[in-house]
N, C-alpha and C positions, 0 to 999 in steps of 0.2 A: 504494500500500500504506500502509496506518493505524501510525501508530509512538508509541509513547506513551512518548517521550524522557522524561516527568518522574517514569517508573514504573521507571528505569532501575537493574536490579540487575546486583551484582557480586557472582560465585560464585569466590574467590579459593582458588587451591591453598596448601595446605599446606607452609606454611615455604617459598614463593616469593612471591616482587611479579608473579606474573602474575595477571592475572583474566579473568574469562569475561562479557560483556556483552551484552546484549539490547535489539531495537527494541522488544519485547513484553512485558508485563505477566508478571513471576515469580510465580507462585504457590506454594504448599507444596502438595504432593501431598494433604494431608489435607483441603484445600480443591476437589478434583477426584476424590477416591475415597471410598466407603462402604465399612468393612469389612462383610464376610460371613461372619458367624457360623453356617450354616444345618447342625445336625450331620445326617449319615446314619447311618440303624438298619437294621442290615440281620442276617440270620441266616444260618448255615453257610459263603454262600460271597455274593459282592457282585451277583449278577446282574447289573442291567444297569446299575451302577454301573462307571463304567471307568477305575481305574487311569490316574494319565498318571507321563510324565516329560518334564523341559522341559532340552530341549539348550544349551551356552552361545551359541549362536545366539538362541536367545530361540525357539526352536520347539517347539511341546507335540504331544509326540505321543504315540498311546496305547501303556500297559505290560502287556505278557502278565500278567496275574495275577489268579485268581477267589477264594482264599483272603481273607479278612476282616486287616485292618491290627490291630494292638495299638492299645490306648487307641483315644481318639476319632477322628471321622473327620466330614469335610465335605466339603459340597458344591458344586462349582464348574458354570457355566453358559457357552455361548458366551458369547464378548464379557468374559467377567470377567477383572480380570489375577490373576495367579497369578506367586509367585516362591518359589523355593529358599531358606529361613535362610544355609545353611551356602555355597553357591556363586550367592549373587544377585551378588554382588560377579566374578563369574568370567562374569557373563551370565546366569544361570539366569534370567530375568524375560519372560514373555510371554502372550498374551491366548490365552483357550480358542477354537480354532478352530467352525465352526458344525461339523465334522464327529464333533465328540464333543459328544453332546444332554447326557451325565450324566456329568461328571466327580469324582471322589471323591480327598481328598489327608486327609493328615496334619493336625498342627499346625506340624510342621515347613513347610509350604505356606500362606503364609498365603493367603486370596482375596479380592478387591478387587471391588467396583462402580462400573467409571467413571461419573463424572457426564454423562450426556449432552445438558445443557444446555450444554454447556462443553467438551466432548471429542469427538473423532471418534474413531471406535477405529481406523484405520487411522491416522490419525494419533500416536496413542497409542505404536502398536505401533511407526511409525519411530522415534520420539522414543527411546522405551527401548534403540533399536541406536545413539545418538549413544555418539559417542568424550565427550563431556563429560559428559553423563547417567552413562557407565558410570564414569566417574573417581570421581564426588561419588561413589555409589553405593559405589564401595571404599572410600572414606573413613569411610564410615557403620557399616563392618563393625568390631566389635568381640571382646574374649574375647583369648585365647592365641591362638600363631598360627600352629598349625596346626589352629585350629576355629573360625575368628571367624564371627561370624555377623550377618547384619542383623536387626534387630529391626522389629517391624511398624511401633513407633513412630519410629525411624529412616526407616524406607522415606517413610511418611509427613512427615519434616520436609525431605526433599528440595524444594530448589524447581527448578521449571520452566516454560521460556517458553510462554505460552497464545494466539495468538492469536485472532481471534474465529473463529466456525466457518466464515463466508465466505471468511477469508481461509486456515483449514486445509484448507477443499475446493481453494481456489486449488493452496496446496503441495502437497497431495498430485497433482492432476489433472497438475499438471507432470510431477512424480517417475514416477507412474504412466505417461504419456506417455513416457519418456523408456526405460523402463522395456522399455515391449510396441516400440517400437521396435529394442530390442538382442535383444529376443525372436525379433523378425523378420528381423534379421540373422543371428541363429543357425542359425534352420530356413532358411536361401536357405543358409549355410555348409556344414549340413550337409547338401541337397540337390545341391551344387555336388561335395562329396567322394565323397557317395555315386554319382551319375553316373560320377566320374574309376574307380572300385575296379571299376563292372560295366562299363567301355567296355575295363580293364586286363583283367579277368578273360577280357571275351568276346573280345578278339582273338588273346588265350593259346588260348582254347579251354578252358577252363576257368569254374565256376560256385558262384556260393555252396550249400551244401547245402540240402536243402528243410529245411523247420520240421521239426520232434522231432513227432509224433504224441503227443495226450497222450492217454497210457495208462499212468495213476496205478496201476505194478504193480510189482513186485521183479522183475527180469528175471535170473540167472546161469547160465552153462555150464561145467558142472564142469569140461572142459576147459580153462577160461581164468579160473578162479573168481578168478584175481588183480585182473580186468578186473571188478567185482563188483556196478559201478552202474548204474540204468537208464537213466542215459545214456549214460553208453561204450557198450551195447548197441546203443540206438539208434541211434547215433553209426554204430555200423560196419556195420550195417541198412540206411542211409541216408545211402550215403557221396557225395561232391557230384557231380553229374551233370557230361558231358564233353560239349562244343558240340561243331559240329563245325568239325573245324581239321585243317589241314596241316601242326601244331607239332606234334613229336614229345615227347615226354617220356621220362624221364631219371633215375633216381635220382641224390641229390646227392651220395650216394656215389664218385657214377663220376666226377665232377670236381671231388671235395673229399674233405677228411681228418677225422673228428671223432675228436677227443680229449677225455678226461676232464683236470680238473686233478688238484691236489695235498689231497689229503686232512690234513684238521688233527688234527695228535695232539698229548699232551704232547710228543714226541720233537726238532717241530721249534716249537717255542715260539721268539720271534725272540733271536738268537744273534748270533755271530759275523757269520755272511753271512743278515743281515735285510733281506726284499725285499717290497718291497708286492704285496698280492694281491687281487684283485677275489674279492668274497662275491655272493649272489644280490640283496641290497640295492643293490650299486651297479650291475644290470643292469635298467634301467626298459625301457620298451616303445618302443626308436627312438632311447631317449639313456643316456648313463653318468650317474649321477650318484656325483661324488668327491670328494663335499662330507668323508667320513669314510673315511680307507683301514689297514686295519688290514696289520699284519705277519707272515709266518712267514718261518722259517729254511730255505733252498734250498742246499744247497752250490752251487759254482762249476760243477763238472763236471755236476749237472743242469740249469742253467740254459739249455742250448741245446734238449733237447727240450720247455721248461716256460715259455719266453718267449715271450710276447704279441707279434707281429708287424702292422704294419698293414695293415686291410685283414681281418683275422680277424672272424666274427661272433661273438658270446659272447649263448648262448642257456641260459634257465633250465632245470636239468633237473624241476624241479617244488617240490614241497612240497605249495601249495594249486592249486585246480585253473585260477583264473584264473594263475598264475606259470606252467604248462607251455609252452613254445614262445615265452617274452617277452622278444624279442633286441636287442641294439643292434650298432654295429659298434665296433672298437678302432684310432683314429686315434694313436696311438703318444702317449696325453699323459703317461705316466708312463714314467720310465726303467728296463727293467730289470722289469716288471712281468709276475706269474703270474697264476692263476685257480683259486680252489675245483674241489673236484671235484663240487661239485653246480653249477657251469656248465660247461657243454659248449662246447668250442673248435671253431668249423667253417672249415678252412683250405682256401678254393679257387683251383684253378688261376687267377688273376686275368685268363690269355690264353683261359680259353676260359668263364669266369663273372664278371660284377662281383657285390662282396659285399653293395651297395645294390639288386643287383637280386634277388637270396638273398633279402634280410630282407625285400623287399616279397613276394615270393612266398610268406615264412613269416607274413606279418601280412594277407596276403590271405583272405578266405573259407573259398578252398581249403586253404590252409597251416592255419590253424586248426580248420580239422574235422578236418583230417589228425591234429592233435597230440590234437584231442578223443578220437578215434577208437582213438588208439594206446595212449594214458596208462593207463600201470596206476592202480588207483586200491585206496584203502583207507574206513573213513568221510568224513574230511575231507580227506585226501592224495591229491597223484596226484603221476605221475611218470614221465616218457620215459625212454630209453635212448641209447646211441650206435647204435647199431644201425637204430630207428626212425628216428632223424633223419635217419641215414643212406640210407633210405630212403624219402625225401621227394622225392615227383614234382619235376621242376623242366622248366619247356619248354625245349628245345634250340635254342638261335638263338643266332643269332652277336653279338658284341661291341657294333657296330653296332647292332644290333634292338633288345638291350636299353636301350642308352640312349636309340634313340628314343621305346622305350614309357615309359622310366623316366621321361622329359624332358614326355612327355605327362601320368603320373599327378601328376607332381612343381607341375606347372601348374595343376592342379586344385586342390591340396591347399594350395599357397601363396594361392592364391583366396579357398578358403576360413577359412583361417586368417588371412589378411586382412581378411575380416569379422567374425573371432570378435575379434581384435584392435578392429576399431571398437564391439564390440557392450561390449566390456569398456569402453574407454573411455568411450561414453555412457554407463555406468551409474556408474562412478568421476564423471565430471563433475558427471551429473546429483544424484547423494548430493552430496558437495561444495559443488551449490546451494542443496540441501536446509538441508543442514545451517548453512551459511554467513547463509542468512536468516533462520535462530534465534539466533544467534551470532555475536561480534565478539569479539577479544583485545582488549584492553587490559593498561593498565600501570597503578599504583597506588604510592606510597611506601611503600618499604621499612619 
């Protein structure tokens, strides 16, 4: 690799002795990009001029909008970079993908023509995700502050390591390599899970439900007009077919208890006897999170029917429609600890149900179309019952059974999470090298 040690600059932070150093020739962006001034005229509404907005990922993607922008307006092309004033410093900065032919922005947007005698654009486009690129970049932002903004000619006074184009095909051909290889661990990950959930389902005797027929209609029955969407419709039209099996099934009623929690009012604002209480927030799909535990007021004498016991599943009663049926289990980590009443407490007999085998049965296919199927819903809300839940098929096998099938899916799923684990790490590494062969720290006198 070509190192041109006597072109060697130093991008030093602000009010530290650190700096930032390079094997490769720093250039000022102004020396690698043309601005693009090209205005568009467009009448009533933009046709086929399209809107974008660019995420602090650096990704442009298009914006619902056909109405005409105030003031002027330009025009942006694949390949051209494009950045935010007011959040390029937060990330806003990225290259128009080929899948928008006529992009149209602001002035707030300014748009760029990289130099392609001197730029890859793929290479471009890592470069503006470095952690050092995006440092200077906030330095550059100006103004009050809560509006600072970059300026074109700031963007432009940035400098950055170039090296030749043979040797950007090199880095990127790596990165990219490295890249479709975590890609491929991903889909073997999730061929390997998806295998474990149809070998669980089919020796249950149980099936994932067929696909939703699309019939782009308003479905309701005024008997059930609560139930109002054309999916819950379909949902219950197309409820999941049964293998065949010599497992019986079961409501989970019949060997479990669902309770509602504790409803928040002013009344028991935390008081005297303040006790932590699980919200639908700290009920993720399979795990608690209790990073934030908020408080209300319980007296002592309710505490026995309202306390979290282990072993209990604590399942969402809804809101939106992906939260309906999203459970995790309650390993006693808090002392002394309640539950909302929009999560639902399901307490089973531990001798004739395990509670690991419950949440796989409610996270299976089946468990899911079931909750699909049941959820009342509103526009954007839906929402179970104690009732339904309680009403949720569960195979009937002994103690034993379950842990073998449990020990079976659980083998699958560690597999595959095994892989997604490698797949994340080569891509962590591989950035790392990326970036590492543009970049060296240094020190410098104070």
């Amino acid at each position: 690799m070509i190192r041109w040690w006597r072109d060697i600059e130093r991008w030093i932070e602000d009010g530290t002795v650190e700096a930032r150093l390079s094997g490769y020739p720093l250039l000022p962006l102004s020396e690698l990009l043309t601005q693009r001034h090209e205005t568009v005229q467009a009448e009533v509404t933009l046709g086929d001029w399209q809107p974008i907005t660019i995420k602090f990922s650096g990704e442009v993607l298009p914006r619902e909008r056909t109405e005409l922008f105030k003031g002027a307006m330009f025009a942006a092309y694949p390949g051209d970079l494009v950045f935010s004033k007011i959040d390029a410093r937060n990330g806003a900065v990225g290259l128009i993908p080929n899948t928008i032919a006529k992009a149209v922005v602001t002035s707030e947007y300014p748009v760029f023509i990289p130099n392609a005698d001197k730029l890859r654009p793929t290479y471009l486009n890592y470069l503006l995700r470095a952690e050092h690129f995006k440092a200077d970049l906030q330095r550059k932002a100006s103004g009050t502050s809560g509006r600072k903004r970059v300026t074109p000619d700031g963007f432009l006074g940035l400098e950055v390591p170039i090296p030749s184009l043979d040797e950007q095909d090199t880095l990127i051909s790596s990165y990219t390599a490295a890249l479709r290889r975590a890609e491929k661990l991903e889909h073997e990950a999730e061929a390997i899970e998806r295998a474990g959930w149809q070998a669980f389902e089919k020796v249950l005797g149980i099936a994932p439900p067929p696909p939703l027929p699309d019939r782009p209609v308003f479905v309701a029955r005024f008997k059930d007009v609560e139930r109002w969407s054309h999916e819950s419709i379909l949902r219950t039209d197309n409820q999941p077919t049964v293998t065949k099996s010599d497992i019986a099934m079961i409501p989970l009623g019949q060997v479990g208890k669902v309770s509602y929690g504790i409803q928040k009012c002013p009344a028991n604002r935390p008081g005297t006897h303040a006790r932590p209480y699980l919200r639908v927030a700290n009920v993720q799909r399979g795990v608690l999170d209790l990073r934030e535990i908020k408080y209300i007021n319980v007296p002592d004498e309710e505490m026995p029917k309202l306390r979290l016991e282990v072993g209990d599943v604590l399942l969402c009663e809804g809101n939106s429609p992906d939260l309906v049926g999203r459970g995790s289990i309650w390993r006693g980590e808090i002392e002394d600890c309640v539950h909302q009443n929009h999560v639902l407490r399901v307490r089973v007999d531990q001798n004739r149900l395990l509670p690991e085998f419950v949440l796989v049965v409610i996270n299976s296919g089946h468990g899911q179309a079931y909750f699909r199927s049941k959820a009342k819903r509103t526009t954007n809300l839906a929402s179970i019952n104690s009732k339904e839940v309680a009403g949720l098929p569960i195979p009937n096998i002994s103690i034993t059974q379950q842990e073998k099938f449990l020990s079976a899916l659980s083998s699958q799923i560690d597999t595959a999470n095994f892989k997604r684990s490698e797949a994340e790490t080569l891509r962590q590494t591989a950035w790392t090298a990326f970036v590492s062969a543009l970049f060296t720290a240094g020190e410098v006198a104070a």
